[in-house]
Short mmCIF file of the C-alpha atoms (twelve columns), coordinates in Angstrom:
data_MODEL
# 
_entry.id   MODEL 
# 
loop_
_atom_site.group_PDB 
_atom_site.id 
_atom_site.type_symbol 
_atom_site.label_atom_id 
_atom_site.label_alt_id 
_atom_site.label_comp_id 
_atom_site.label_asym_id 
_atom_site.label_seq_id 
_atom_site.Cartn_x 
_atom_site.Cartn_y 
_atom_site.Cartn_z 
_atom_site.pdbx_PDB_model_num 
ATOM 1   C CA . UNK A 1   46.947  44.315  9.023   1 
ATOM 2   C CA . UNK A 2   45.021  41.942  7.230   1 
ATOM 3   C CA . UNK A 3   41.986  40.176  9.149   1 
ATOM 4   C CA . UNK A 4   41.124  36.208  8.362   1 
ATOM 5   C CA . UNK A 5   37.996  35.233  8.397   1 
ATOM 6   C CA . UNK A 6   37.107  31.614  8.492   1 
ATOM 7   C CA . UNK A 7   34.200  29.959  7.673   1 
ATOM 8   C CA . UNK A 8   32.026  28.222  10.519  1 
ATOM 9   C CA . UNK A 9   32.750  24.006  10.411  1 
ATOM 10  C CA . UNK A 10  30.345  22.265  8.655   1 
ATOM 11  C CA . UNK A 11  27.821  20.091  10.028  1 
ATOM 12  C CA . UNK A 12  26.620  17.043  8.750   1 
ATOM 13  C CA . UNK A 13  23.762  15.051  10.311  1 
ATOM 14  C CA . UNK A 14  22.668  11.524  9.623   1 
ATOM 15  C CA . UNK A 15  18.806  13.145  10.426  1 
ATOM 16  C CA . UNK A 16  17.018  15.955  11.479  1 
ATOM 17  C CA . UNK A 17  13.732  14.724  12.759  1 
ATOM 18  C CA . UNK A 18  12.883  10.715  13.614  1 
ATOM 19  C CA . UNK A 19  10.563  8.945   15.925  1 
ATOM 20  C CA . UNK A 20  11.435  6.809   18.570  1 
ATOM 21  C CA . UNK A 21  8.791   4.140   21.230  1 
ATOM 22  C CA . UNK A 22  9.305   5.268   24.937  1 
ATOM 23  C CA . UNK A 23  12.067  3.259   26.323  1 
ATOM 24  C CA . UNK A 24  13.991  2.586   23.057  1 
ATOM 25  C CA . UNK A 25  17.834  4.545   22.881  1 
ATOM 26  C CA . UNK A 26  18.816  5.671   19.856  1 
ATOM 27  C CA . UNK A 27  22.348  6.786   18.316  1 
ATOM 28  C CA . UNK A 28  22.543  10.362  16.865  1 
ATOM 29  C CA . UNK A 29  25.122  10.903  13.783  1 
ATOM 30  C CA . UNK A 30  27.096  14.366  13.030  1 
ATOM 31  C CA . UNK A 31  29.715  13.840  11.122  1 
ATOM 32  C CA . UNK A 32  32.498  17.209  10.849  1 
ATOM 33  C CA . UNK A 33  35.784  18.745  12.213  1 
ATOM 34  C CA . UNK A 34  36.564  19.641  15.690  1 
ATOM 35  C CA . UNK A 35  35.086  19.546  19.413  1 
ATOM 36  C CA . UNK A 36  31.217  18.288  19.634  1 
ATOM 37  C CA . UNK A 37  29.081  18.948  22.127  1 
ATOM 38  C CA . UNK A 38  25.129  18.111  22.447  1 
ATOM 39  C CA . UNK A 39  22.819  19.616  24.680  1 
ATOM 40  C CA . UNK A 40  20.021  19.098  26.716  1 
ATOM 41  C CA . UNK A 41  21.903  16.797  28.849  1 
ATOM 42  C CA . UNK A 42  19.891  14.945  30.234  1 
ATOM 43  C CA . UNK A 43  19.258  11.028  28.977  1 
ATOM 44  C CA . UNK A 44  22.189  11.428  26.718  1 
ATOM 45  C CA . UNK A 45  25.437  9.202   26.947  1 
ATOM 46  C CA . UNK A 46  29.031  10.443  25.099  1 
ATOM 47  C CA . UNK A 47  27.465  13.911  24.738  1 
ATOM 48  C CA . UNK A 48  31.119  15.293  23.612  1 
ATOM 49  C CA . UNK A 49  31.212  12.850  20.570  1 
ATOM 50  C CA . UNK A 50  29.769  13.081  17.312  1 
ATOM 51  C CA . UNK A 51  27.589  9.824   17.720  1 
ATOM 52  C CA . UNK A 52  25.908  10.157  21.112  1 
ATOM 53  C CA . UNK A 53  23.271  8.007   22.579  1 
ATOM 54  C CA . UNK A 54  19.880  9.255   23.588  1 
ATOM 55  C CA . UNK A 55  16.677  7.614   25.710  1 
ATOM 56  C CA . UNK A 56  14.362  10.586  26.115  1 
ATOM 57  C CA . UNK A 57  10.721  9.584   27.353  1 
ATOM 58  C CA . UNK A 58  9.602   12.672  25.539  1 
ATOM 59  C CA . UNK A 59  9.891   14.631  22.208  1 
ATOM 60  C CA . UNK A 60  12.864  16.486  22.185  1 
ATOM 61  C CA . UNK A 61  14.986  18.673  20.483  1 
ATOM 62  C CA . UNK A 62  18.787  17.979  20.293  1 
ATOM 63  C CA . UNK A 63  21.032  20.895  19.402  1 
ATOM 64  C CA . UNK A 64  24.834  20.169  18.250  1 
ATOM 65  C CA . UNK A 65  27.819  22.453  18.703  1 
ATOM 66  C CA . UNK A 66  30.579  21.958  16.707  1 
ATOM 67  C CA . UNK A 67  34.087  24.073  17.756  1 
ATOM 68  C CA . UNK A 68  36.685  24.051  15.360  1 
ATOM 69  C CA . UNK A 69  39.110  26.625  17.277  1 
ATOM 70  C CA . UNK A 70  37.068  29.048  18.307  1 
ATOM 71  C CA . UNK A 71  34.544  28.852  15.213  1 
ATOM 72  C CA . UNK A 72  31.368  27.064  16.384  1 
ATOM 73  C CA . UNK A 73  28.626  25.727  14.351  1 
ATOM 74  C CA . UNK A 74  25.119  24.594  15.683  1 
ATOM 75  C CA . UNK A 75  22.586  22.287  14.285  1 
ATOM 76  C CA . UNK A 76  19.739  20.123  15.512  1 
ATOM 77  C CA . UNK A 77  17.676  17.036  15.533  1 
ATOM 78  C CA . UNK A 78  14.617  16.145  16.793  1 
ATOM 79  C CA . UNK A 79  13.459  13.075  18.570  1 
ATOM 80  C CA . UNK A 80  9.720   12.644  19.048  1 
ATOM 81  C CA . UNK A 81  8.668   10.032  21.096  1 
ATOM 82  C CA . UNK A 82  5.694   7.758   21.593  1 
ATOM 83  C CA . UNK A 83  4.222   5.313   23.596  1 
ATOM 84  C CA . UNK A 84  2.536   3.094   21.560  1 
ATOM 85  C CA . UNK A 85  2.188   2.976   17.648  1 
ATOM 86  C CA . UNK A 86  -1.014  3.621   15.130  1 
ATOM 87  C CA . UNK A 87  -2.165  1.762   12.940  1 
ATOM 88  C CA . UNK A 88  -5.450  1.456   10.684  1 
ATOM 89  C CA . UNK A 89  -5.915  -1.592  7.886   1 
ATOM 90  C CA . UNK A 90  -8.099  -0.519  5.339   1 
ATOM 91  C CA . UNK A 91  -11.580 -1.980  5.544   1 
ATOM 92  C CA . UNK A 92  -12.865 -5.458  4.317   1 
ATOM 93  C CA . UNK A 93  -12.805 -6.181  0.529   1 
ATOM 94  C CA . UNK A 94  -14.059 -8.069  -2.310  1 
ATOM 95  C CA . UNK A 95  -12.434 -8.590  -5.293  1 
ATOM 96  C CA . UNK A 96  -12.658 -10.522 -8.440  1 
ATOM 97  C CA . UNK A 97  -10.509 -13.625 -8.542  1 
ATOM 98  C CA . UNK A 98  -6.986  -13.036 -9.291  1 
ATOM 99  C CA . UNK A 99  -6.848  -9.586  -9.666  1 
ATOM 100 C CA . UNK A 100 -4.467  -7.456  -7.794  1 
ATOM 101 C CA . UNK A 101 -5.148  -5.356  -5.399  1 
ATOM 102 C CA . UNK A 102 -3.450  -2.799  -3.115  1 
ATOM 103 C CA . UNK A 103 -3.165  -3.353  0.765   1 
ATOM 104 C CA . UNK A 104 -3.353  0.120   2.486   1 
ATOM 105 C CA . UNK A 105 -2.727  1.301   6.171   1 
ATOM 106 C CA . UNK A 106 -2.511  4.976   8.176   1 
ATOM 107 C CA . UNK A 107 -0.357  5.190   11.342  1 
ATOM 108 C CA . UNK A 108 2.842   6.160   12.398  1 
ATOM 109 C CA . UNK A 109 4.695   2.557   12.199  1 
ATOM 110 C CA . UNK A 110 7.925   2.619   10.552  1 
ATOM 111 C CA . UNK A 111 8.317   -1.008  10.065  1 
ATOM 112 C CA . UNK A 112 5.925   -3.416  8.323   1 
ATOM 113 C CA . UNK A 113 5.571   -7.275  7.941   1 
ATOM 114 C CA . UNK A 114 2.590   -8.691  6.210   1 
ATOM 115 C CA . UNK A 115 1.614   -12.356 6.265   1 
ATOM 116 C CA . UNK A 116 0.460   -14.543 4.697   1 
ATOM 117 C CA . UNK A 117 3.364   -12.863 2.254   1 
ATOM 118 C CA . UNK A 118 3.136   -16.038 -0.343  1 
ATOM 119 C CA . UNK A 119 1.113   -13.243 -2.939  1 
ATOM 120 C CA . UNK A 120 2.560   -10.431 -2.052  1 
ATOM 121 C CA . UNK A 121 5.007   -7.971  -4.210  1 
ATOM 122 C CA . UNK A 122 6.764   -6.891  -0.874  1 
ATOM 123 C CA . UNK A 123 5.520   -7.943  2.866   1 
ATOM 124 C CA . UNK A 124 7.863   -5.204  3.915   1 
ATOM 125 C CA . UNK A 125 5.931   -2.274  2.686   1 
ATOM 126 C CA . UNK A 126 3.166   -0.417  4.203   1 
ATOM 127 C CA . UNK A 127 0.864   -0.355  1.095   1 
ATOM 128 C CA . UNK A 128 1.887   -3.846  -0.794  1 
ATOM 129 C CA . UNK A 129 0.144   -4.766  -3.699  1 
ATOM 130 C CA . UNK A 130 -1.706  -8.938  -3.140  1 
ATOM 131 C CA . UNK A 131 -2.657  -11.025 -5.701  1 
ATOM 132 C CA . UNK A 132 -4.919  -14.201 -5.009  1 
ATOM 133 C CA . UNK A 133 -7.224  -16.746 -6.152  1 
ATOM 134 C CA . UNK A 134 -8.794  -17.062 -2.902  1 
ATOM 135 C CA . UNK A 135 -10.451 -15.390 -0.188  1 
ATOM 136 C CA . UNK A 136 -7.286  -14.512 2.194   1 
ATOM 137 C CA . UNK A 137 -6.781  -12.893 6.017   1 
ATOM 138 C CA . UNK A 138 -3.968  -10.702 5.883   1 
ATOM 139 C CA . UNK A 139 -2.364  -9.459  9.020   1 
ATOM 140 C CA . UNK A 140 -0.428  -6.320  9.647   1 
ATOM 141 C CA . UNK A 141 2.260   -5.716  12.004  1 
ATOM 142 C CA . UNK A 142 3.938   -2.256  12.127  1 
ATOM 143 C CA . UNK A 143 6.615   -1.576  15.010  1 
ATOM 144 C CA . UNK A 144 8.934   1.463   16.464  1 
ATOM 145 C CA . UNK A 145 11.301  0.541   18.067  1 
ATOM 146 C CA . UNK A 146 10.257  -2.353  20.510  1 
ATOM 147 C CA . UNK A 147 6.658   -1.291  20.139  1 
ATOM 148 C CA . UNK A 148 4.343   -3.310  18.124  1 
ATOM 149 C CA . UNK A 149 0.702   -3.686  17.261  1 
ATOM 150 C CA . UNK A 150 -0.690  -4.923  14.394  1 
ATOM 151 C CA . UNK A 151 -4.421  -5.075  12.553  1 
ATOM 152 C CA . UNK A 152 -6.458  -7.596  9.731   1 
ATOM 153 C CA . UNK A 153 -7.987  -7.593  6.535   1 
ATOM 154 C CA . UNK A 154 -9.774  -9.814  4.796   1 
ATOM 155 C CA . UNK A 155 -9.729  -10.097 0.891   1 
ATOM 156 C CA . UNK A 156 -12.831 -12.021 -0.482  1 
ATOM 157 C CA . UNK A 157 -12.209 -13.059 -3.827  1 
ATOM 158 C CA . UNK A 158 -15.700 -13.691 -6.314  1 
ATOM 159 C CA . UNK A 159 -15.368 -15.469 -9.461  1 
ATOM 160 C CA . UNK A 160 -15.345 -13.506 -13.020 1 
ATOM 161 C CA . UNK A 161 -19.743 -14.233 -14.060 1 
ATOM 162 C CA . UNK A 162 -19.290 -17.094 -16.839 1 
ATOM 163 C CA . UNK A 163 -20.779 -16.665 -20.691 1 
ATOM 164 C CA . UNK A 164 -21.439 -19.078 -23.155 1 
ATOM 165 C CA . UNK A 165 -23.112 -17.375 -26.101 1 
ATOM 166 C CA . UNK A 166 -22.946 -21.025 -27.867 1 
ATOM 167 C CA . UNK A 167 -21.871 -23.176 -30.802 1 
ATOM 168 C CA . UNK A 168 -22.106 -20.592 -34.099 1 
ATOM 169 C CA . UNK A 169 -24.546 -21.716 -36.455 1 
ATOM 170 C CA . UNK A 170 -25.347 -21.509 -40.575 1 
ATOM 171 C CA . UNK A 171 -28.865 -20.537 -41.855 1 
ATOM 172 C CA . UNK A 172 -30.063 -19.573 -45.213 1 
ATOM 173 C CA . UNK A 173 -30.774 -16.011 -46.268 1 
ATOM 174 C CA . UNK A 174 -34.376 -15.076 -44.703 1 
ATOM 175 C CA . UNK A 175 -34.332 -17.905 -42.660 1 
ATOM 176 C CA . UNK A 176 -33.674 -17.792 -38.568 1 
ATOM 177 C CA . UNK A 177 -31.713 -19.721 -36.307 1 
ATOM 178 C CA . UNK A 178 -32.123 -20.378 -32.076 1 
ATOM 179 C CA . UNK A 179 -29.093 -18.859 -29.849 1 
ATOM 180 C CA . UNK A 180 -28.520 -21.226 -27.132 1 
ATOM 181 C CA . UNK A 181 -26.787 -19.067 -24.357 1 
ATOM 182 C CA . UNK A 182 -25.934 -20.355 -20.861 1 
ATOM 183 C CA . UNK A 183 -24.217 -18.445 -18.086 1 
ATOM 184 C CA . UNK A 184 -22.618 -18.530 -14.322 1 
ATOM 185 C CA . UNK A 185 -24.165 -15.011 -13.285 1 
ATOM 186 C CA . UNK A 186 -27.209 -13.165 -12.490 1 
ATOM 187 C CA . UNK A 187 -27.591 -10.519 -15.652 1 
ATOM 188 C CA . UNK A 188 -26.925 -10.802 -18.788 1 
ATOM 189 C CA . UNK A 189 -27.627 -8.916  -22.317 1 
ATOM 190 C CA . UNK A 190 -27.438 -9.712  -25.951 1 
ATOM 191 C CA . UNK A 191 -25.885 -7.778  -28.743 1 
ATOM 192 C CA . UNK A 192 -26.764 -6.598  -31.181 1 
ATOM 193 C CA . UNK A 193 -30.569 -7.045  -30.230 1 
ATOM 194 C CA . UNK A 194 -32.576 -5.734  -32.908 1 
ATOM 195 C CA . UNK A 195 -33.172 -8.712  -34.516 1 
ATOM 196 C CA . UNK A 196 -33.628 -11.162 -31.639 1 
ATOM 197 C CA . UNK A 197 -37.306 -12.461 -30.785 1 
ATOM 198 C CA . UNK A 198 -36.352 -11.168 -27.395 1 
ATOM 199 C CA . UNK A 199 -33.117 -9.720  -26.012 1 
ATOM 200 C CA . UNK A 200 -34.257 -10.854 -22.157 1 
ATOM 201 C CA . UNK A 201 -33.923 -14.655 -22.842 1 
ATOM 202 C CA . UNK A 202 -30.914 -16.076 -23.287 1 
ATOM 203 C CA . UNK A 203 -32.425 -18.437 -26.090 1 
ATOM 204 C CA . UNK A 204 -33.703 -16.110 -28.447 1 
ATOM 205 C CA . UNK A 205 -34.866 -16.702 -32.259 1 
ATOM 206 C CA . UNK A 206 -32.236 -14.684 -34.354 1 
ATOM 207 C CA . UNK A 207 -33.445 -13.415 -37.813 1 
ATOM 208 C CA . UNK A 208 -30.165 -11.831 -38.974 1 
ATOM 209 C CA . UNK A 209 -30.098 -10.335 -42.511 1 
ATOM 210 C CA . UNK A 210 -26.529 -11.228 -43.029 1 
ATOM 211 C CA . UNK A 211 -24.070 -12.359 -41.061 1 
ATOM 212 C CA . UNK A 212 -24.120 -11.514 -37.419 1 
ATOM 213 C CA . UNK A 213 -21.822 -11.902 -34.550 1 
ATOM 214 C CA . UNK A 214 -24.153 -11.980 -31.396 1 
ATOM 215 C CA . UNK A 215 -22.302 -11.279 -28.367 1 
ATOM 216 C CA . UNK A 216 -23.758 -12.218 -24.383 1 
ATOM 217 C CA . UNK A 217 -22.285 -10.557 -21.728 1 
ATOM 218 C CA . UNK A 218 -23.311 -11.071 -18.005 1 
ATOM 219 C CA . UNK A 219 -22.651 -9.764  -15.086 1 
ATOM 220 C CA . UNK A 220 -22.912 -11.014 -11.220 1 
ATOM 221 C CA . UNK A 221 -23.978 -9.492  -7.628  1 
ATOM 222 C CA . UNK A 222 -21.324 -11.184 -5.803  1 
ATOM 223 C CA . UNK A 223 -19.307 -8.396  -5.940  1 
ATOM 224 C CA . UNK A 224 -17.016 -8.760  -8.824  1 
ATOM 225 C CA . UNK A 225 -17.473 -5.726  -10.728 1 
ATOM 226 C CA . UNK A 226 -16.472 -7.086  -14.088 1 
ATOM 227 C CA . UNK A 227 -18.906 -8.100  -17.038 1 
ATOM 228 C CA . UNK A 228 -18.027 -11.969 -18.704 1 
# 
């Protein structure tokens, strides 16, 4: 006589592993053919159905039988729990003005909502990236569930150091010419230098032998880490 064998019913689950606050209930999804059944019993509603509710106040592990006549199937999800949520903003920053910059945070939030969120690509995400002119607060909530907390950080913005390596100028061959640099900074140096009177003024006599593009570049202590 010949024997039929018959596969076990497939499972499908929505998840295997998700995180829940103490006190919040959340709605398990198996999807498949035949007779469910979820076990431990305990803080579970509609255990027999494929979508069951669950409220445990710790981590635990769901298992799901499925029993399509007389073949079962098993599966599982787990459900940690917590009683309050992490999280960490990234330190205090400085940045030059109007440069992007990424917002950063650790913890075990799964929801996020920045603010102010007027610069921001996304005040959704966990890491978004802000962009501003000005020296800005940002505040962090994260949540699981109906747990919350939520954390700062400030963005100091620093003007980009201004140059001006002044007006360009015409002299005759052999002749030399006065640079008249100014600048919005606290460093600054000239180049090409070898034929400056001095290269730690920024009015030096210039004695070019031909044409010369001097260039002044300065650089601040505020914090912005970029040369004018």
């Amino acid at each position: 006589n010949p024997v039929t064998i018959i596969d076990k019913p497939p499972i499908g689950l929505a998840f295997r592993d998700t995180l829940i606050c103490n006190g919040d209930n959340l709605q398990l999804q198996a999807s498949g053919s035949g007779n469910f059944s979820w076990s431990p019993g305990t803080n579970i509603s509609n255990a027999t159905t494929a979508t069951p509710t669950v409220n445990p106040t710790t981590t635990t592990r769901y298992v799901v039988n499925l029993d399509d006549n007389g073949c079962v199937n098993k599966d599982s999800v787990n459900v940690r729990v917590v009683d309050f949520v992490t999280l960490k903003a990234y330190a205090d920053t400085v940045i030059c003005q109007g440069d992007a910059i990424q917002l950063r945070t650790t913890g075990d939030g799964l929801h996020f909502l920045w603010t102010p969120a007027g610069n921001l690509n996304n005040a959704a995400l966990a890491n978004p990236i802000a962009t501003t002119n000005s020296t800005t607060t940002y505040k962090v909530v994260a949540t699981i569930g109906h747990c919350s907390t939520s954390d700062n950080v400030t963005v100091t913005t620093v003007p980009y150091p201004k140059a001006n390596a002044g007006p360009d100028t015409t002299i005759c061959y052999n002749s030399s010419a006065q640079l008249q640099g100014s600048m919005v900074a606290s460093a600054f140096t000239w180049t090409p230098s070898g034929s400056l009177s001095s290269p730690f003024i920024l009015n030096p006599i210039a004695t070019p032998a031909r044409t010369t593009a001097y260039i002044l570049t300065v650089t601040d202590n505020l914090g912005c880490p970029k040369p004018g």
